[in-house]
C-alpha positions as CSV (number, residue, x, y, z in Angstrom):
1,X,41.8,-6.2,-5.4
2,X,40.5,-8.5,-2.7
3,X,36.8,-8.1,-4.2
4,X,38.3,-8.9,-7.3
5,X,39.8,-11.9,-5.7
6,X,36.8,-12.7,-4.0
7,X,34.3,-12.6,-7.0
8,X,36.8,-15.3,-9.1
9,X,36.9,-17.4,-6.2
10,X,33.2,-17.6,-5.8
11,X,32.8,-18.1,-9.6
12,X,35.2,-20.7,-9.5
13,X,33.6,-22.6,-6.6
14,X,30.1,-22.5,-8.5
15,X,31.4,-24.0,-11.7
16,X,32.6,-26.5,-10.0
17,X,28.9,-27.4,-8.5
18,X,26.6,-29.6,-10.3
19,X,23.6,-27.6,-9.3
20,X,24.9,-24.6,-11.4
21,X,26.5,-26.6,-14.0
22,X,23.5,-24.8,-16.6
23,X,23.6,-21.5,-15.3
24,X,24.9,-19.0,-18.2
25,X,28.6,-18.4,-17.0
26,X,28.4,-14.6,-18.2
27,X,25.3,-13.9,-15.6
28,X,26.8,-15.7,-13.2
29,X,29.8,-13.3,-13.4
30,X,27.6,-10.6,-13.7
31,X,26.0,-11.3,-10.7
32,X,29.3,-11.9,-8.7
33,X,30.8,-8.5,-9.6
34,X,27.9,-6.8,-8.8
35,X,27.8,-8.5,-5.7
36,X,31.6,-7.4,-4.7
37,X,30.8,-3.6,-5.8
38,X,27.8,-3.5,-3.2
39,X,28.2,-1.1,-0.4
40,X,25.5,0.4,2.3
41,X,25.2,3.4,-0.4
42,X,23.9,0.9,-3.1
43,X,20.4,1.4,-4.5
44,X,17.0,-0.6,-4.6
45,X,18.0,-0.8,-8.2
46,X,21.2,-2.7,-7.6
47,X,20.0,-4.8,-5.3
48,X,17.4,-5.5,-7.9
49,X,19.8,-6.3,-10.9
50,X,21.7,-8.7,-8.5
51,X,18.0,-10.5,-7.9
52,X,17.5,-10.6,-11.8
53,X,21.0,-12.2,-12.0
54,X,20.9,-14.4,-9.3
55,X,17.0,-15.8,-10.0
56,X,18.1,-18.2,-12.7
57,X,15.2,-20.3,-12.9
58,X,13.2,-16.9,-13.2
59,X,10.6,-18.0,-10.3
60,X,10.6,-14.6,-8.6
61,X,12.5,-15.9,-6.0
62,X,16.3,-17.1,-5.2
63,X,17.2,-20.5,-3.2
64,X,19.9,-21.4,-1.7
65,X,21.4,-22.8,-4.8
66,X,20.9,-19.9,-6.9
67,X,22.1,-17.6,-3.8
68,X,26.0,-16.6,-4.0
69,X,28.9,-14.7,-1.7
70,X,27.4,-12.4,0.9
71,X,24.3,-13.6,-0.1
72,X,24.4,-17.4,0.8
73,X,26.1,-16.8,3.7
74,X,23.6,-14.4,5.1
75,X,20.7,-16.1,3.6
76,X,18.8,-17.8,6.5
77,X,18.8,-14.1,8.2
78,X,17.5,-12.6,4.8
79,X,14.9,-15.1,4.8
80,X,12.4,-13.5,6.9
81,X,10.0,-15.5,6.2
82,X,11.6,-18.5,6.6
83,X,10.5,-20.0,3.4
84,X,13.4,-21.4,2.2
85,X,13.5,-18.8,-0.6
86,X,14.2,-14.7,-0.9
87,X,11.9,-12.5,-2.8
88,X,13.1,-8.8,-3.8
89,X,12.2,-7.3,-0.6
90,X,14.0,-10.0,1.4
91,X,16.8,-9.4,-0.9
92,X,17.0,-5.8,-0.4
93,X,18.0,-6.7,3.4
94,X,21.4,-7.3,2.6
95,X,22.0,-3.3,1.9
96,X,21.4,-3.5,5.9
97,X,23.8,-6.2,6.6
98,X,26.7,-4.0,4.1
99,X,26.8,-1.4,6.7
């Protein structure tokens, strides 16, 4: 219940951001419940749904405006390279941080 909680309040917050304001609300969604199911057992394969979900632009990477939940609030320590962006790999960190 509070991952359910937790996924509406984060999808609430980003609609009411104008930086998202064109994302497709149903990906967004996606992306959010996904994000709340993830555990340290999730797969690669998850983790690489949540990256197709998140990388709205589709630019192989996610910013810090596409980023959401656990993974904008970790995402200076998943950005190992510091680039101001995560690629798959980088994203695939946050299975580390779930444990």
């Amino acid at each position: 219940m509070k991952r359910t909680i937790l996924s509406v309040t984060v999808v609430a917050t980003l609609f009411s951001c104008n930086s998202v304001k064109d994302v497709n609300t149903s990906t967004l969604s996606q992306a959010a419940t996904l994000l709340s199911s993830l555990s340290s057992n999730s797969t690669v394969q998850q983790i690489t749904s949540l990256f197709s979900l998140l990388d709205t632009n589709n630019d192989n990477a996610i910013n810090s405006t596409e980023a959401i939940g656990s993974v904008a609030e970790n995402f200076n320590v998943l950005d190992t390279d510091s680039n101001s962006s995560l690629n798959l790999t980088e994203l695939t960190g946050l299975l580390s941080l779930l444990k």
